[in-house]
N, C-alpha and C positions, 0 to 999 in steps of 0.2 A: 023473406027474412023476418025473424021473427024476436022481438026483444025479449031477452032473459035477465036483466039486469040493469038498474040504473041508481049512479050512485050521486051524491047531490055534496059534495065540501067547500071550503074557503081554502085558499092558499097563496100566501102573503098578497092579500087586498084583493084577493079572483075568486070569482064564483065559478065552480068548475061542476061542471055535468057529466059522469062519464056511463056512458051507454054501451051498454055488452048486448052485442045480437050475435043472431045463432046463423050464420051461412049454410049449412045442411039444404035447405030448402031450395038456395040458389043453386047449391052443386046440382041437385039432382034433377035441377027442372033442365039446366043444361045437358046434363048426361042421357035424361027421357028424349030431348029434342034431337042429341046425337043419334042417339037408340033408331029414333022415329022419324025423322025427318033428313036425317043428315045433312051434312056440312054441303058435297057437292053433288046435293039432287036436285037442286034449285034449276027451273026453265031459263030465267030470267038474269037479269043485271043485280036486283035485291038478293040479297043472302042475308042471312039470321048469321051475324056473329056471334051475338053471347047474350048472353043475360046478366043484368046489372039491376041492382033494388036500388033505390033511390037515397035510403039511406045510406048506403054505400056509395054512392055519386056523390051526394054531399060530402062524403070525406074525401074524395079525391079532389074535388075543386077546391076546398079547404085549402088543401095542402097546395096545388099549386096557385092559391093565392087568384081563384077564376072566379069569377059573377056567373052565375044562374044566365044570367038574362046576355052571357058574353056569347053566342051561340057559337060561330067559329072557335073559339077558345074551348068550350066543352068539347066539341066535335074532337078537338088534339088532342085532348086531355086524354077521351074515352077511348081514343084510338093507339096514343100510346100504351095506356095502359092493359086493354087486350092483349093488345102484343105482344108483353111482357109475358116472362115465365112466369112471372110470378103470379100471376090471374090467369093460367093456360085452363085452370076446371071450370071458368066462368063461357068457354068460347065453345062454342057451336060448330063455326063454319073454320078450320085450319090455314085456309090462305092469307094472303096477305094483299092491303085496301088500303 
């Protein structure tokens, strides 16, 4: 994921940062993995769910209010979110974990 954009203002007494990246790079590294690897060719108990940038993790812990260092808490966080339609172009592997 790759930043296109970062804006730097005040807003009543806030130092606000706001950072524009470009997902393009996330989709298609998921969409190559499905291409190539797919979801259920896996031998094993590991499966590739999806692909997540980091800056992107960071906004989802953000939001549900989770520590970096909360490791179960991440682990929900990332799993809910997968699961979501609304991140379905980030997932790799279609089942359900």
């Amino acid at each position: 994921m790759s930043k296109i954009a970062e804006k730097i203002y005040f807003e009543d007494d806030m130092l606000i940062v706001k950072k524009t990246f470009d997902a393009n790079v996330m989709l298609e590294d998921a969409r190559y993995a499905r291409d190539k690897i797919g979801g259920d060719k896996f031998a094993s108990d590991h499966k590739l769910v999806g692909t997540i940038s980091m800056p992107l993790l960071g906004v989802w812990l953000k939001e549900a209010g989770v520590a970096w260092t909360d490791t179960p808490a991440v682990k929900e966080v990332i799993k809910r979110k997968m699961m979501s339609n609304e991140f379905s172009g980030l997932r790799v592997w279609e089942g359900a974990y």
